[in-house]
LUMPATI-216413 format. One record per residue (C-alpha): x, y, z; residue in three letters. Coordinates in steps of 0.25 Angstrom, whole numbers, padded with zeros to 4 digits, always signed. Layout:
! LUMPATI-216413
XYZALA ...
//
This chain:
! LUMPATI-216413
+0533+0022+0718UNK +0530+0024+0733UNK +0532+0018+0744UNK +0537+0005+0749UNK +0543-0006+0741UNK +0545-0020+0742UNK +0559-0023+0741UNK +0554-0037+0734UNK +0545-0027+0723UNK +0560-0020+0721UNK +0567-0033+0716UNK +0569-0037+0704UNK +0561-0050+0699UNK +0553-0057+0688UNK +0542-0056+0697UNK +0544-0040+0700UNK +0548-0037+0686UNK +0534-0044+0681UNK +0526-0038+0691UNK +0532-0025+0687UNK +0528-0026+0672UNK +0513-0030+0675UNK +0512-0018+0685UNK +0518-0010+0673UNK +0508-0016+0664UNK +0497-0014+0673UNK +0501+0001+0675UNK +0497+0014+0664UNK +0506+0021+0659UNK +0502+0031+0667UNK +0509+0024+0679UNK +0522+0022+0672UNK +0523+0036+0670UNK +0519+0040+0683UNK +0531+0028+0689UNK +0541+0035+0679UNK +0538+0049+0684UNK +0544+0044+0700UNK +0556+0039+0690UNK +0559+0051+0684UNK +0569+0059+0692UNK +0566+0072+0699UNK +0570+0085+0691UNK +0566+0093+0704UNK +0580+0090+0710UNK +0588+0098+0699UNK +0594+0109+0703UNK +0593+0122+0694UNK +0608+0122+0694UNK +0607+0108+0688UNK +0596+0110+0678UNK +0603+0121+0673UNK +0615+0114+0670UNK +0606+0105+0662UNK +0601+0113+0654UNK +0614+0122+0652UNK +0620+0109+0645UNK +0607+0107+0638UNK +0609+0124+0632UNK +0624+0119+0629UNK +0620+0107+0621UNK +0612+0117+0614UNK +0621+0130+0611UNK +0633+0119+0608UNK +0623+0107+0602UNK +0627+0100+0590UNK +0618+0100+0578UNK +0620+0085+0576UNK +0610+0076+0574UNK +0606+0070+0587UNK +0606+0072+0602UNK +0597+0071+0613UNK +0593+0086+0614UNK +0584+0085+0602UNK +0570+0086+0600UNK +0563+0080+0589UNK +0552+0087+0582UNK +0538+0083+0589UNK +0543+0077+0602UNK +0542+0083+0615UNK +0553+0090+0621UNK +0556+0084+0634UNK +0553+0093+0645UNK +0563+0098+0654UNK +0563+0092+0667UNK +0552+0093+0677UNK +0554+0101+0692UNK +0562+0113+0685UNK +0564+0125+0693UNK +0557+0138+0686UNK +0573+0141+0684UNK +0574+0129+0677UNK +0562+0129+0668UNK +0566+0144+0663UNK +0579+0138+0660UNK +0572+0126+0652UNK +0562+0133+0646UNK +0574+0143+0639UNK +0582+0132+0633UNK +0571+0123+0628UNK +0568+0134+0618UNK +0582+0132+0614UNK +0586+0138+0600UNK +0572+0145+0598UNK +0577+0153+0607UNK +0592+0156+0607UNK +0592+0157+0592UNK +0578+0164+0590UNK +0573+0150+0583UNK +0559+0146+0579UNK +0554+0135+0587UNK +0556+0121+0583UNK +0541+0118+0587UNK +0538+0127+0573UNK +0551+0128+0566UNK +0550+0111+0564UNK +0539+0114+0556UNK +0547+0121+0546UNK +0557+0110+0547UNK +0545+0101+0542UNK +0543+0112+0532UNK +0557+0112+0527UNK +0557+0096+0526UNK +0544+0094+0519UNK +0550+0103+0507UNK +0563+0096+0508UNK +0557+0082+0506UNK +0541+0085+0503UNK +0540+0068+0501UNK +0544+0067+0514UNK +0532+0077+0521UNK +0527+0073+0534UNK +0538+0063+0535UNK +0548+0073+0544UNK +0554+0076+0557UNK +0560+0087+0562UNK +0569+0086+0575UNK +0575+0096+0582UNK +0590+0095+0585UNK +0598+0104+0594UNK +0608+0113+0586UNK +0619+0122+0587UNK +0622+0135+0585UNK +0621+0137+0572UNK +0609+0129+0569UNK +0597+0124+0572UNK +0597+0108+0569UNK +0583+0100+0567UNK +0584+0086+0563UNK +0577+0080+0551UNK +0570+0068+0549UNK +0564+0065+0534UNK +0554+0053+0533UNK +0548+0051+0545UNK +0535+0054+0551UNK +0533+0065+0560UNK +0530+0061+0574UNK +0518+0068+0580UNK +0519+0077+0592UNK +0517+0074+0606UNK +0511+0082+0616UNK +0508+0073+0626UNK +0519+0077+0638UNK +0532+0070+0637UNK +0532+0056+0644UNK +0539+0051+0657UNK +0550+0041+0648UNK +0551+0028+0652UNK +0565+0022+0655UNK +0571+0009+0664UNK +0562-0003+0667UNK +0549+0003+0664UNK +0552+0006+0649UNK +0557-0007+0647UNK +0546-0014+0652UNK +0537-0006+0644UNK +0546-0009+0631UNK +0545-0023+0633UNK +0531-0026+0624UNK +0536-0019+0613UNK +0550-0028+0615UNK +0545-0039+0613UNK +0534-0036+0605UNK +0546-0030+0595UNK +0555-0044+0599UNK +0544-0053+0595UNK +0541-0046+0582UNK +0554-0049+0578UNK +0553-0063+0581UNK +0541-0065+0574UNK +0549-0059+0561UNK +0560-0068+0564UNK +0551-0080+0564UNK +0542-0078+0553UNK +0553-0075+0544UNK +0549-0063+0538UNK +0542-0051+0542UNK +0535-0038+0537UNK +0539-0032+0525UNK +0551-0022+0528UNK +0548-0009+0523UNK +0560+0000+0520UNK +0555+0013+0523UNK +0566+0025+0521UNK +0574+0031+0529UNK +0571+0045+0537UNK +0581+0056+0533UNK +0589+0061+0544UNK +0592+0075+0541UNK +0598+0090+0550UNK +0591+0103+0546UNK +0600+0114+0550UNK +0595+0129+0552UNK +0607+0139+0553UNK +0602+0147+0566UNK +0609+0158+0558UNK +0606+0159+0546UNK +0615+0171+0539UNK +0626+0166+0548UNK +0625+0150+0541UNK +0630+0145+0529UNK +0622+0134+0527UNK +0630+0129+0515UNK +0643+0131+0520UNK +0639+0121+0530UNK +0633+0112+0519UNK +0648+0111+0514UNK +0655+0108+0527UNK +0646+0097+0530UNK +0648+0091+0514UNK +0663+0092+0517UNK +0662+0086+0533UNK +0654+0073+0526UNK +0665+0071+0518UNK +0677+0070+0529UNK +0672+0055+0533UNK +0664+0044+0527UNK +0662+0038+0542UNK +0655+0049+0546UNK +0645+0061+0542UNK +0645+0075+0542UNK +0630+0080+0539UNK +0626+0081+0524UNK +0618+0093+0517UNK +0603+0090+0513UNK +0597+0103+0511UNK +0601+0116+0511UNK +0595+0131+0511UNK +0603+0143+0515UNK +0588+0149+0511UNK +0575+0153+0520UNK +0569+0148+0508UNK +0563+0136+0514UNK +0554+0131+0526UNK +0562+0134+0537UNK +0565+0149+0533UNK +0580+0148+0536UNK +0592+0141+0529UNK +0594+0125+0533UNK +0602+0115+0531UNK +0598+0099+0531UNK +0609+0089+0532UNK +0609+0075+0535UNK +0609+0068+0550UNK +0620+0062+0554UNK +0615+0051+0562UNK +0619+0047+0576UNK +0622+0057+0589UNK +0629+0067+0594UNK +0641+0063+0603UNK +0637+0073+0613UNK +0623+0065+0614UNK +0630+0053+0614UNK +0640+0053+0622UNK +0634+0048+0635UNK +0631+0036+0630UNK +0644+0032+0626UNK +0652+0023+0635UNK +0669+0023+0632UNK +0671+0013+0621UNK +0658+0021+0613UNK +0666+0034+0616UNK +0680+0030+0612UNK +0674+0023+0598UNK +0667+0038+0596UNK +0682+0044+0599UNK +0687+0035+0587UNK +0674+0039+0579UNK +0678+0055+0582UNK +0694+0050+0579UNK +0689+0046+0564UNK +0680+0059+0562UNK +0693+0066+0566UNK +0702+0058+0557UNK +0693+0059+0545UNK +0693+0073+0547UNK +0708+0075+0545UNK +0708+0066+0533UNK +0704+0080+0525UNK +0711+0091+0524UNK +0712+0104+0517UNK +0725+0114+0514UNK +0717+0125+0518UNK +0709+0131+0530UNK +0696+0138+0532UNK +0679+0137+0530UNK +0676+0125+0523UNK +0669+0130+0509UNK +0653+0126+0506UNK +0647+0121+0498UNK +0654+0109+0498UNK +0654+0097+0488UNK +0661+0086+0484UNK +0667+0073+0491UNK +0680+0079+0492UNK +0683+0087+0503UNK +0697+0094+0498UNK +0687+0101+0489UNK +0682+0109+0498UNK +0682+0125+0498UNK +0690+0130+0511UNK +0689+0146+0513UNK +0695+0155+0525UNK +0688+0159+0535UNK +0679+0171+0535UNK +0683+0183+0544UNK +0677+0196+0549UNK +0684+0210+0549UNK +0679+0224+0551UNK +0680+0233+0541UNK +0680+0250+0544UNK +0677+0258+0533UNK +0673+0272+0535UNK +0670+0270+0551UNK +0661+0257+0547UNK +0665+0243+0554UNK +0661+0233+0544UNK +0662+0216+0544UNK +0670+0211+0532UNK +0669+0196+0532UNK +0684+0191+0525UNK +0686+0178+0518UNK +0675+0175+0514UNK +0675+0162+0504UNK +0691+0164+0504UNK +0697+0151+0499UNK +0707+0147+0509UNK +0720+0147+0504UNK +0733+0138+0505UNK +0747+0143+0509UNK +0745+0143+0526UNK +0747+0135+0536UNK +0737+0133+0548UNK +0745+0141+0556UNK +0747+0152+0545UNK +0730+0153+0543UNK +0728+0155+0558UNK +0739+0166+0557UNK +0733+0173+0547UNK +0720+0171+0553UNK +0722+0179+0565UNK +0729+0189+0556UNK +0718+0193+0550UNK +0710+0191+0563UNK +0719+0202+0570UNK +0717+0213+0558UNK +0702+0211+0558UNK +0703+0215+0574UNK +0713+0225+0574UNK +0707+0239+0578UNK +0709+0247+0566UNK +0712+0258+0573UNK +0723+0252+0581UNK +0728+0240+0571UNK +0742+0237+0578UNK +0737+0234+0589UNK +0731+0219+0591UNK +0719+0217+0601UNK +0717+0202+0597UNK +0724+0190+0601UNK +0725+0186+0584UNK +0740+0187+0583UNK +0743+0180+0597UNK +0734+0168+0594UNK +0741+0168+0581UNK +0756+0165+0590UNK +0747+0154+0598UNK +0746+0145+0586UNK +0759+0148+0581UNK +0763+0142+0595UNK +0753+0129+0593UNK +0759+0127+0579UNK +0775+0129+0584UNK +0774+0121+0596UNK +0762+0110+0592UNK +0759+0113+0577UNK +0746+0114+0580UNK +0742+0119+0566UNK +0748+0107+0560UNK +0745+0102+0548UNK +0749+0117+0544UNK +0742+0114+0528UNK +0730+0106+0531UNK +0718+0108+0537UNK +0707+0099+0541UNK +0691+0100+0541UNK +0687+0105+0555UNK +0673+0101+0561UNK +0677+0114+0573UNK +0662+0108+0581UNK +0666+0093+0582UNK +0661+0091+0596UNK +0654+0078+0599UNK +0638+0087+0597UNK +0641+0086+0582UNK +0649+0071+0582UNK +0636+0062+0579UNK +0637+0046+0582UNK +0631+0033+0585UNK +0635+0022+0595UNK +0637+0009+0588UNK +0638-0001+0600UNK +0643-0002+0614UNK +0659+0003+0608UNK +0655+0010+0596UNK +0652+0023+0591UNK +0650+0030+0579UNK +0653+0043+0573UNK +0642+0044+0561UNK +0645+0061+0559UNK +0648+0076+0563UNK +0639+0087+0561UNK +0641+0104+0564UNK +0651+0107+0554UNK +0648+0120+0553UNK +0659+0126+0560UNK +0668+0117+0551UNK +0682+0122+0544UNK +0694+0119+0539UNK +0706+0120+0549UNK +0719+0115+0554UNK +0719+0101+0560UNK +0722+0107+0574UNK +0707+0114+0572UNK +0700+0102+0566UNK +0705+0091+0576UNK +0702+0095+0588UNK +0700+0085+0598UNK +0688+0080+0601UNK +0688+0083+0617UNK +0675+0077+0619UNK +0676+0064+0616UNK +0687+0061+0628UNK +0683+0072+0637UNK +0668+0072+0636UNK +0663+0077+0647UNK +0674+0089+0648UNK +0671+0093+0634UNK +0657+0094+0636UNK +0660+0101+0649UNK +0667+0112+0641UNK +0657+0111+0630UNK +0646+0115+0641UNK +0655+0126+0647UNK +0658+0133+0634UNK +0671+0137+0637UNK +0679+0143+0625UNK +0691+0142+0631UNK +0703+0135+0624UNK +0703+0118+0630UNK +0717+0117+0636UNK +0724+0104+0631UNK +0722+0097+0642UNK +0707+0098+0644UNK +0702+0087+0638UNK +0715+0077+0640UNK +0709+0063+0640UNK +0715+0059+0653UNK +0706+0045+0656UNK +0707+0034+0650UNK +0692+0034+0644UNK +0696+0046+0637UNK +0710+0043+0633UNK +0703+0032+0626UNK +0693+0040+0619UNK +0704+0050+0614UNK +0713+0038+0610UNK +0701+0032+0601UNK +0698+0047+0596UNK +0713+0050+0592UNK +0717+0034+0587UNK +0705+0037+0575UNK +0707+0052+0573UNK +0721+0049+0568UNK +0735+0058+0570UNK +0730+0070+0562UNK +0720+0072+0572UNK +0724+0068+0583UNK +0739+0078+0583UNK +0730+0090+0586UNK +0718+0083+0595UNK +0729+0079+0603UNK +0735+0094+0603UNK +0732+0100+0617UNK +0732+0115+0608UNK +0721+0112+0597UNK +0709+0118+0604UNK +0717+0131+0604UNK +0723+0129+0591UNK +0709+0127+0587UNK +0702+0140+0595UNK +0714+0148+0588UNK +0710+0144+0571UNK +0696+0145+0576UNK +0700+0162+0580UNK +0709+0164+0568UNK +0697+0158+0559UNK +0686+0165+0566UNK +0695+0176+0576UNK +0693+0178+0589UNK +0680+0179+0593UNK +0677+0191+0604UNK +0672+0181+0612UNK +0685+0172+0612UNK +0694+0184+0614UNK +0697+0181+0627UNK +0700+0168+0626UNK +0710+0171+0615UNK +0718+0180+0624UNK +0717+0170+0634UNK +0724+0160+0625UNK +0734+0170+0618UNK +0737+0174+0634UNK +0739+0159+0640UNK +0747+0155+0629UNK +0756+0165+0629UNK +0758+0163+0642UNK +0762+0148+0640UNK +0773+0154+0630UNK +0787+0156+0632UNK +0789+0172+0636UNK +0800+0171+0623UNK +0787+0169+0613UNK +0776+0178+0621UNK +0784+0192+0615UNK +0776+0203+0610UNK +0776+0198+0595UNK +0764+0191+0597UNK +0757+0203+0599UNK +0762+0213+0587UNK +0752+0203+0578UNK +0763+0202+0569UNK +0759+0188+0561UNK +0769+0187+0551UNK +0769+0185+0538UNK +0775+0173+0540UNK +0764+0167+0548UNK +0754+0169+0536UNK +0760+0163+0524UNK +0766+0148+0525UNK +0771+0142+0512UNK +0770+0127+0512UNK +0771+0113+0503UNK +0756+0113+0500UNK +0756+0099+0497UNK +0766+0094+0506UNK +0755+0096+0517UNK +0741+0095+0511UNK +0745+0083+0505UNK +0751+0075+0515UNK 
//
């Protein structure tokens, strides 16, 4: 590779291109190995601010991965993990050498070297015909559980522990590839010719499963998340949401810990696939998103709240629906103690949207009050409260009042899986992570999906982790390729939708449900005064008087009589 070079050896022709093949065929491997090594480009010349940068997006992917079924940070059981790359500053490699232990060490894990074998374990009870027929394949997960992919019915592959080859790409792999080209090529043609060929055998198909470990296993309620996926799978026909094959909410098995195994929804992620989408693939995936969407909103309940497992059934009105648990503290002789409220309370009719969230932040508001000084309030409850009554009276933001739809709550593109179908098409083949799923005004469950017409500023925000409330112009599709992609996302999501993905106030009507389902975490308390104090300030000085902060909700604001069927039913 060094030296001078006859500019005559540098074009190209037959006669070149020939004599480079018998020179390749002449050469070791060896050789090769040693040419692809001067290819390969120098890790020296990254900077440690650079390198860090890298492996900070590598952490995010991990703390905000999805727990879908594909994506390039995998690593399958009995494979080499690719090393990190060579000419690493001592920073550096302290740095790598912390994240590659990934979840054994953030959440006090076994290591999957071991815990695979109890994965095999687990699988062999499961289906003893098919022993020494499984592969186990560890998938990154989020932050509830640990994810490993399952594959039933095929040999295990056996372990290398050569070192990891130079790979092999551009002119040299082709070359290389070319015997087994036409050697394949040719075999087809003898078939062709001779009419008939070997005997097809129909062997059976591998079984693509997700084992699922709670990372928390008393905070988990494995058959709660059963249900929500049995009643996900039956919003759409054209699409999946992940089925339940096993479950044990027991240590009374291989692992030692409660699991669930669900069925793998094939394709990948759109966070992994993005980058090789060009436009047309893009806005066809924006019309794929559009009919998840619009399926979605062909269901609806009269009630709000916590969807009830175990589910069952093919109709999804059947479902149970109860209010959402709360904490409060109790005092009794000088003790504090937690007292958990509505727990498996049946949500009831009679309010409107507005009229929940009310209520809500009522009891939110007693359950902080300092019991020694009741009248006066120290949270922003009854303020935030007036917020949404000024989203409803000047947008009707919590329109339809009576019915509420299913809502995913995690519907980023990590847990959208798909396929491309050609050079224009793409494929939506299922969502996965409903955990977090509930039962919620439209406003909450059809929020607009950001990211598929601002990509690159969503992920941005993704990666900054801000918590901040997204102002309604953030992600504005101003160029015409992203216009496009919205137009193709809102002309198959349908009107129902696309009135509150087009509201510029649904991310903040939907941060408010979220605090009057949960409250105000004390983390977030900050940002909810900063939102109580910047609206306020956009208001009128005639509506920013002091009634606001007697925490006087009214009656009125709490009971709503209505035409029950005159809205459900329509």
């Amino acid at each position: 590779m060094s030296g001078a070079v006859d500019p005559e050896e540098m074009t190209e022709t037959p006669q070149n291109r020939d004599r480079f093949v018998r020179e390749m065929e002449d050469k070791p491997i060896p050789r090769v190995d040693s040419l692809l090594q001067e290819l390969v480009v120098d890790n020296t010349t990254m900077t440690d601010l650079e390198y860090m940068s890298l492996l900070d997006e590598s952490h995010d992917d991990y703390m905000h991965g999805s727990e879908s079924d594909s994506g390039s940070d995998r690593d399958p059981l009995l494979v080499v993990r690719r090393p990190y790359p060579t000419g690493l500053s001592e920073g550096q490699q302290d740095v790598a050498n912390c994240l590659s232990s990934g979840s054994t060490v953030l959440y006090d894990h076994e290591p999957f070297e071991h815990f695979q074998h109890k994965v095999v374990a687990l699988c062999e009870s499961l289906w003893p015909e098919k022993t020494g027929k499984m592969v186990a394949e560890k998938i990154v997960g989020g932050a509830f559980n640990r994810i490993v992919g399952l594959t039933i019915g095929v040999e295990a592959p056996v372990q290398s522990v050569s070192e990891p080859e130079v790979p092999i790409s551009g002119p040299i792999l082709r070359i290389l590839n070319k015997p087994k080209q036409w050697l394949a090529r040719l075999k087809r043609m003898v078939v062709k010719a001779n009419g008939s060929g070997p005997e097809t055998i129909q062997k059976e198909a591998p079984l693509q499963y997700i084992l699922r470990i709670p990372r928390d296993a008393q905070g988990v309620n494995l058959e709660h998340q059963a249900g929500v996926c049995d009643c996900a799978n039956e919003l759409s026909s054209s699409w999946a949401a992940p089925t339940t094959v096993r479950i044990d909410t027991s240590c009374n098995n291989a692992l030692g810990l409660p699991y669930i195994i669900q069925t793998r929804i094939p394709g990948t992620n759109c966070d992994d696939l993005w980058d090789e989408l060009n436009h047309q693939q893009k806005m066809s995936l924006g019309t794929q998103v559009g009919k998840v969407f619009c399926d979605m909103s062909r269901h609806s309940y009269p009630v709000p709240g916590t969807i009830n497992a175990p589910f069952s059934g093919t109709d999804t009105r059947n479902i149970g629906i109860v209010e959402h648990e709360y904490q409060r503290t109790v005092v009794a002789d000088g003790i504090s103690e937690q007292v958990t409220e509505n727990q498996q309370t049946p949500a009831t009719r009679g309010k409107t949207a507005l009229g929940i969230l009310r209520s809500r932040f009522q009891k939110w508001k007693i359950c902080n009050a300092d019991p020694e000084y009741p009248d006066i309030e120290t949270t922003p409850y009854t303020r935030l409260a007036r917020i949404a009554d000024e989203q409803q009276r000047d947008d009707r933001n919590w329109c339809p009042e009576y019915r509420f739809y299913v809502a995913h709550n995690d519907i980023h593109p990590r847990n959208i899986m798909a396929r491309i179908i050609n050079d224009h098409k793409v494929e939506v083949t299922g969502v996965v992570d409903w955990d977090c799923a509930t039962i919620a005004p439209a406003v909450v469950a059809f929020q607009p999906p950001w990211w598929l017409w601002k990509h690159d500023q969503y992920y941005a925000d993704l990666v900054g982790g801000s918590l901040g409330i997204i102002e309604p112009d953030r992600y504005a599709a101003l160029t015409t390729e992203e216009k496009q992609i919205r137009a193709a996302f809102e002309a198959r999501a349908g009107f129902e939708v696309t009135r509150h993905t087009s509201d510029p106030n649904s991310h903040l009507a939907r941060r408010l449900w979220n605090w009057s389902s949960h409250g105000v975490p004390y983390s977030m308390f900050e940002l909810a005064w900063e939102v109580v104090e910047k609206k306020e300030a956009s208001w009128p000085d005639s509506d920013s008087g002091s009634d606001s902060d007697k925490g006087d909700f009214g009656d009125d604001d709490l009971e709503f009589g209505y035409d029950e069927s005159s809205e459900i039913n329509s």
